[in-house]
C-alpha positions in Angstrom: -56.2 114.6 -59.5 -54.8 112.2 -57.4 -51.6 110.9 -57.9 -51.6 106.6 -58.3 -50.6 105.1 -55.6 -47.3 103.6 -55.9 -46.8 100.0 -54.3 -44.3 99.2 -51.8 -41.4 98.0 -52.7 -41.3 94.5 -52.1 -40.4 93.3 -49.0 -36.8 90.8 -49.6 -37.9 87.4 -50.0 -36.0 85.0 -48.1 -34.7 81.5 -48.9 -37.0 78.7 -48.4 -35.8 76.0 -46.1 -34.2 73.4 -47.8 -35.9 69.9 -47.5 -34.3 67.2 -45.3 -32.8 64.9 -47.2 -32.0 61.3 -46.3 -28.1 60.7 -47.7 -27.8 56.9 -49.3 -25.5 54.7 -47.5 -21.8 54.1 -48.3 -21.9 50.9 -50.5 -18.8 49.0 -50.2 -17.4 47.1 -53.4 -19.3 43.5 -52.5 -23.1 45.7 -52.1 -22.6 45.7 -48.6 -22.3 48.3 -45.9 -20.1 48.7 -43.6 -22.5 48.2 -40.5 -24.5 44.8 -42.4 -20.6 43.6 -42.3 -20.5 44.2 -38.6 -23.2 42.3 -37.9 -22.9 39.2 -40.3 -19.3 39.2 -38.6 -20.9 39.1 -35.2 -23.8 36.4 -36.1 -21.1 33.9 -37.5 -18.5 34.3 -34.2 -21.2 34.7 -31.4 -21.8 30.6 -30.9 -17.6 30.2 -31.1 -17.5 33.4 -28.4 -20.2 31.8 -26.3 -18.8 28.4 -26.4 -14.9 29.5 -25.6 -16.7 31.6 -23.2 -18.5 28.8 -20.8 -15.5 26.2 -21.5 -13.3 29.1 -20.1 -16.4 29.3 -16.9 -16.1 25.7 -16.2 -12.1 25.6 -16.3 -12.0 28.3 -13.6 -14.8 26.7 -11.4 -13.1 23.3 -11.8 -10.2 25.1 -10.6 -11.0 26.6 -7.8 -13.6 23.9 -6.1 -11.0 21.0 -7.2 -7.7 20.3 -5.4 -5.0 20.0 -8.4 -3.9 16.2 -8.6 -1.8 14.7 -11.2 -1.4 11.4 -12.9 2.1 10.7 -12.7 3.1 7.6 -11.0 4.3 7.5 -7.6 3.4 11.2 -7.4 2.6 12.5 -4.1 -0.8 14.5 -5.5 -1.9 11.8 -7.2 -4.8 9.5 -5.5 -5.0 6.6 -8.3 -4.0 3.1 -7.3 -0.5 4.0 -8.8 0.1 7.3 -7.5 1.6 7.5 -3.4 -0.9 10.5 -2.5 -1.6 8.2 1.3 1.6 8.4 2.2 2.3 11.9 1.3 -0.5 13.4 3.5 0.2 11.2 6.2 3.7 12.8 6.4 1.8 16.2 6.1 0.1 15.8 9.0 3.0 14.3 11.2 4.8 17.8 10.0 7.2 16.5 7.1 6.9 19.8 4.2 7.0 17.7 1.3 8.2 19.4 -2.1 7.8 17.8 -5.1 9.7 18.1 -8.2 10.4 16.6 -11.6 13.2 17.6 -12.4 17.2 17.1 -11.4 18.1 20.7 -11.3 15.1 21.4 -9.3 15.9 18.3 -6.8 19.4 19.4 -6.5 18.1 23.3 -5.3 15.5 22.1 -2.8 17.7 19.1 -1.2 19.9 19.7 1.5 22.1 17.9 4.4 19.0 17.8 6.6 16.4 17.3 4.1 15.3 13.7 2.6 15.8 13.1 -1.2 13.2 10.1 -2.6 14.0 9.3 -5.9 11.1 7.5 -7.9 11.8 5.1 -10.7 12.2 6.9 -13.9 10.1 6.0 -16.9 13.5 6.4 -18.9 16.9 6.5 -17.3 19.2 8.9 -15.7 22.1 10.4 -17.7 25.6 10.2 -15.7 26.2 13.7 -15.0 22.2 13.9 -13.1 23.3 11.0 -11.1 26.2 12.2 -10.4 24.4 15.6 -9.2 21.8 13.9 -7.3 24.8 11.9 -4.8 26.1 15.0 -3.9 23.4 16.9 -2.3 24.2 15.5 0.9 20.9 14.9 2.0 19.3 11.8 3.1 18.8 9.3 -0.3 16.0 7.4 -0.8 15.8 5.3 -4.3 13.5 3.1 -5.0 14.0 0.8 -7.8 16.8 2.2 -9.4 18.8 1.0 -12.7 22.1 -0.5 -13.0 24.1 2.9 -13.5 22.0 4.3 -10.7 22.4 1.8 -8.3 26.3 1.7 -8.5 27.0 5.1 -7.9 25.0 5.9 -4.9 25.9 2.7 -3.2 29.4 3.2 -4.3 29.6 0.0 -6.1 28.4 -2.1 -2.9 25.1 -3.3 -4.0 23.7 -4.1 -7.4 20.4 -5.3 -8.9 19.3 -8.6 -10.3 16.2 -10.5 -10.6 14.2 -12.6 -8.4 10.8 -13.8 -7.9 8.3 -12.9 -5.3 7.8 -15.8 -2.5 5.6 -14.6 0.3 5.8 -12.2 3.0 8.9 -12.6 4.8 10.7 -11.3 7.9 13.5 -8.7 7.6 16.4 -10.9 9.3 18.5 -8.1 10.1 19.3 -5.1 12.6 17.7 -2.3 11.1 15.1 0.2 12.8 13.0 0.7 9.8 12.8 -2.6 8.9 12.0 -4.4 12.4 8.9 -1.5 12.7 7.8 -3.1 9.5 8.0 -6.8 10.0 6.8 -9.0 7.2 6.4 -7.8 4.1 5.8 -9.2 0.2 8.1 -7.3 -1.8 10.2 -7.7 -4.8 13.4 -9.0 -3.8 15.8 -7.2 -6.3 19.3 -6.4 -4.4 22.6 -8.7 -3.8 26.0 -7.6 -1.9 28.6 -7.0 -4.3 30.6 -5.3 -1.1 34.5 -6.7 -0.1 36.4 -6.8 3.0 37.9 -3.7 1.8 34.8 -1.6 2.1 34.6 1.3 4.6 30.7 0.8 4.6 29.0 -2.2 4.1 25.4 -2.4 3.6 22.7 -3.7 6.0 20.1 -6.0 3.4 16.8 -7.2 4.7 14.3 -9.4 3.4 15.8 -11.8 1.6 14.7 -14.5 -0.7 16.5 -17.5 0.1 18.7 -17.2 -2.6 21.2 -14.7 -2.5 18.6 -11.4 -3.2 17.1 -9.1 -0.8 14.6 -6.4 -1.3 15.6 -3.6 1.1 19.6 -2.1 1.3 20.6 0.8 3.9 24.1 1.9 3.9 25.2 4.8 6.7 28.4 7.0 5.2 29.9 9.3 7.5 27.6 12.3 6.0 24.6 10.9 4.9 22.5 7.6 4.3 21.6 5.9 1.3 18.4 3.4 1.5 17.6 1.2 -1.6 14.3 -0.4 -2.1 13.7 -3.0 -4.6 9.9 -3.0 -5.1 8.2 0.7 -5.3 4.9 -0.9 -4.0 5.9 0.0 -0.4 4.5 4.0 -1.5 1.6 3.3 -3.7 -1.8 3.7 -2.5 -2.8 0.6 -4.0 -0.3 -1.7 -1.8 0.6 1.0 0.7 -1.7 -0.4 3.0 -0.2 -4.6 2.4 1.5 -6.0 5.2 3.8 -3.2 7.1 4.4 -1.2 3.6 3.2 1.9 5.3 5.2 1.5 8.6 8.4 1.6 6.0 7.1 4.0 3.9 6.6 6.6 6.8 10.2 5.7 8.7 12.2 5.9 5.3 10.6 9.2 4.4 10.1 10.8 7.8 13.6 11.2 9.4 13.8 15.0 8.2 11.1 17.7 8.3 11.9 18.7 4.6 11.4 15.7 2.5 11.8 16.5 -1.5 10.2 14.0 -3.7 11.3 13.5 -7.2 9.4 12.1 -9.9 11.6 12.1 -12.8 10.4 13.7 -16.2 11.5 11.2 -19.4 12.5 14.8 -21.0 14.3 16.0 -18.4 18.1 17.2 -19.4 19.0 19.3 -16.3 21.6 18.4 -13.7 21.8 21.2 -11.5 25.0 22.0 -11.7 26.5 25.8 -10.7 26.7 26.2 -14.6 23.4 25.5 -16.4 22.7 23.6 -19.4 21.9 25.7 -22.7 18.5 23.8 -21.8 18.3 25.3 -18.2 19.0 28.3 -19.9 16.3 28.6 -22.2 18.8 28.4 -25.5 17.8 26.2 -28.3 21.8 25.4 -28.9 25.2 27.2 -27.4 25.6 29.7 -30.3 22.4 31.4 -29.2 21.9 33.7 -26.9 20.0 33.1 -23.3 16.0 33.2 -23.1 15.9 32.0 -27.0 14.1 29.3 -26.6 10.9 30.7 -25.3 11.1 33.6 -28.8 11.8 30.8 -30.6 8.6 29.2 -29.3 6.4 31.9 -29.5 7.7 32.4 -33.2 6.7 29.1 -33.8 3.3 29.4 -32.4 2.7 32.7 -34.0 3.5 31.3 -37.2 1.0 28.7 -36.2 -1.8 31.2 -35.8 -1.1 33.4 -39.0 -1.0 30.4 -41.5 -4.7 29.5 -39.7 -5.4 32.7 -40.7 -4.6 33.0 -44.0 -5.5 29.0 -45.0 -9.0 30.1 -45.6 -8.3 33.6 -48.0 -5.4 31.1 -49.5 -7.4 27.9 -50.2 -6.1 24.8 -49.6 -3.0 23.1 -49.3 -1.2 21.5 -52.4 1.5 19.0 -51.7 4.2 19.3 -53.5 6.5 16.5 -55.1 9.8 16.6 -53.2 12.7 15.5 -54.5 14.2 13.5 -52.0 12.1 11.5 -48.9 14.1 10.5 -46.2 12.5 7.0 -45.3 12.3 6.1 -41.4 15.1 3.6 -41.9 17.6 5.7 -43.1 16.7 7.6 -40.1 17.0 4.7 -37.5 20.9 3.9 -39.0 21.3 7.2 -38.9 21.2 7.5 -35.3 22.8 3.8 -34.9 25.8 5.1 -36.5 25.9 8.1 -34.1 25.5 5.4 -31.3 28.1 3.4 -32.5 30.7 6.6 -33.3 30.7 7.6 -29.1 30.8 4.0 -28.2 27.5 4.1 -26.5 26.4 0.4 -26.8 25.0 0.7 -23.0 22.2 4.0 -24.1 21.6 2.0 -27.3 20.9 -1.1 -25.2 19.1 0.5 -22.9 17.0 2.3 -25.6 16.5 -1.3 -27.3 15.3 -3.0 -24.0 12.8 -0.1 -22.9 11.4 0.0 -26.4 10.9 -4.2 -26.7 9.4 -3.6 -22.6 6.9 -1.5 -23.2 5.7 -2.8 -26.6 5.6 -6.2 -24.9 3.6 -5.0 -21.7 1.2 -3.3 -24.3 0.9 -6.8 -26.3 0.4 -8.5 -23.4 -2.3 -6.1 -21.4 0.0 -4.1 -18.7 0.4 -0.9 -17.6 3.0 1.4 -18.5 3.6 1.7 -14.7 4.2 -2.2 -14.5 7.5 -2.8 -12.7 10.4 -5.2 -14.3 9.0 -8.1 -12.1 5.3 -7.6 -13.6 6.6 -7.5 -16.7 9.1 -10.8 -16.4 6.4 -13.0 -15.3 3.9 -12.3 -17.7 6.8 -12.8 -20.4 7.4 -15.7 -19.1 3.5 -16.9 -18.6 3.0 -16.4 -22.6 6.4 -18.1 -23.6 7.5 -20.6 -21.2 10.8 -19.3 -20.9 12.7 -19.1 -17.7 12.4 -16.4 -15.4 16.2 -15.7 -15.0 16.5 -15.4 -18.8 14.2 -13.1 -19.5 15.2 -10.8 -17.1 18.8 -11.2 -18.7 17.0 -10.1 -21.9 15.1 -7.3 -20.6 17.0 -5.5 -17.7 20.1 -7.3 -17.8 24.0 -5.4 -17.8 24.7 -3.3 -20.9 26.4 -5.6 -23.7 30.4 -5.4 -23.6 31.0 -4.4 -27.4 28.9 -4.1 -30.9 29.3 -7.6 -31.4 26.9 -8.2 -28.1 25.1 -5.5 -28.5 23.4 -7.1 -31.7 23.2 -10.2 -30.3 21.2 -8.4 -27.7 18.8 -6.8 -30.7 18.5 -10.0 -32.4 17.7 -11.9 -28.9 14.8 -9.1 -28.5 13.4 -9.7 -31.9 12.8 -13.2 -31.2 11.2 -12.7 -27.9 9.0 -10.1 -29.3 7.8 -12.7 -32.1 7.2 -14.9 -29.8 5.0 -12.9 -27.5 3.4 -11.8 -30.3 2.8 -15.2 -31.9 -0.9 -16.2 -31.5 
């Protein structure tokens, strides 16, 4: 009998493989993932990107196929009718290294005893202390069209301004190189000898007007000379080329290889003396260490860029009711009183008569680059006042006390109303 046959024991059975599975994506609080994010993020910034992109393109190309100018009158990069870029490149190529600056400090540094120093008229005024810094470079000066408190200290009280009219070319009648290369010329006559006996140097004037004014001054001190123009149209392109404007230009500003050219900034405060300014310094006041104004800057522009930031998670502004508004007037007597505690009736003055100028020459169609005798005659073409008076009223001496200085305000007033009377 045959035994039954057992089975084999089963063989182990092994694990199945387990089936793929496809995981969910990570859903983020809002029903959106992390990568949908991403890409709306990307959709709503790529125009932005793409137009700072080309506008960044076309800066750099401008860049480097342009040659920088500038628009700064009587700048020597700058080729508009009121800029002097002819004359500067004409120097250039007769081998005069022009360096142009805007600011005193930076005058002061480049200018030396055989170097040239052209001063441009400045939009607002010179303080003492830059004049003061400017006369003792020892270099060659050049000024053209200066102010009052200018004018006096680099002539050394020989020569001051006043105002004349314009009559027609003229000759030079006097002995001075410069002057006989030019010949006749049309410019603003401006200058009168205030000079005595007693003077070591007297000064050589040319062009005159018939009536006690001339538009060209040269004075020759023992270490330098000091030539005073009237009428800045002898530099600018758009007169450079007048009569012999360019024969001066090119003999006043070529005597030296090295010829610095200053066009003043309104804002500048430096004076380049051996100890700097908490402005040249970078401080925002004394107290504060060096280099703090550029932190404080970048603070401010920081500051700037997070509250663009948060504006939009933050909504809106609300204005809030403040307790106390400080009205523009109060402001104004504020600084009169200021004025009137240092016994500055001449900046105050000065401040008056540059402020009734320019809002004049703007009611009256000129530019802001119009010189004092632009200005003056189309004063007195809308009011029919005489010449002489308003330039009394408009770039006369600084008033002797308060008492002048607001008859001075109240004379301004009423020539502004009647310039601006229709």
């Amino acid at each position: 009998m045959t035994a039954p046959a057992v089975p084999p024991p089963h063989a182990p059975t092994r694990p199945a493989p387990a089936a793929l599975v496809n995981e969910p994506p990570v859903i983020i609080g809002d029903d959106t993932t992390g990568r949908s994010r991403a890409a709306n993020r990307w959709r709503r910034m790529r125009w932005p990107l793409t137009v700072l992109g080309v506008i960044a393109l076309l800066v750099l190309f401008l860049a480097v196929v342009r040659q920088p100018t500038s628009a700064e009158s009587y700048a020597p990069d700058n080729p508009e009718s009121d800029g002097a870029m002819a004359v500067a490149e004409v120097l250039e190529d007769q081998g005069v290294q022009i360096t142009h600056v805007t600011s005193v400090a930076d005058a002061v540094a480049a200018a030396g005893p055989d170097s040239t120093l052209l001063v441009t008229p400045n939009p607002a005024f010179f303080a003492e202390d830059q004049i003061s810094s400017l006369s003792r470079t020892g270099a060659d000066l050049v000024v053209l069209n200066p102010d009052y408190s200018m004018i006096g200290a680099v002539t050394r009280n020989t020569v001051d301004s006043m105002y004349s009219e314009l009559s027609g070319p003229v000759q030079p009648q006097c002995d001075d190189p410069a002057a006989r290369a030019a010949g006749a010329l049309e410019l603003g006559p401006g200058l009168y000898d205030t000079s005595t006996n007693g003077d070591a140097v007297r000064p050589v004037l040319c062009w005159p007007d018939g009536m006690g004014a001339f538009a060209y001054a040269r004075l020759d001190f023992p270490d330098r000379s000091v030539t005073v123009v009237s009428d800045p149209a002898v530099i600018r392109n758009d007169s450079v080329l007048d009569e012999g404007n360019a024969a001066l230009a090119l003999w006043m500003l070529g005597q030296h290889e090295d010829l610095v050219w200053l066009v003043p900034n309104p804002m500048d405060v430096s004076t380049g003396d051996d100890e700097p300014t908490p402005a040249e310094r970078g401080q925002v006041n004394p107290q504060m260490p060096p280099g703090s104004a550029p932190v404080a800057l970048v603070a401010v522009l920081a500051a700037v860029l997070l509250a663009l930031w948060r504006v939009r998670r933050m909504g809106p502004l609300v204005v809030e009711d403040l307790p106390v508004l400080v009205r523009s007037a109060e402001a104004t007597r504020g600084r009169a009183r200021l004025y009137r505690a240092a016994r500055a009736s001449g900046h105050a003055a000065a401040g008056l008569r540059a402020a009734a100028a320019d809002r004049i020459a703007s009611r009256l169609g000129l530019a802001r680059s119009s010189d004092a005798n632009t200005v003056v005659d189309a004063v007195v073409a809308a009011t029919n006042r005489p010449p002489q008076q308003v330039a009394d009223l408009l770039y006369g001496p600084p008033p002797a006390d308060d008492a002048a200085l607001a008859e001075l305000a109240r004379r301004l007033d009423f020539l502004e109303s009647e310039v601006y009377r229709p």
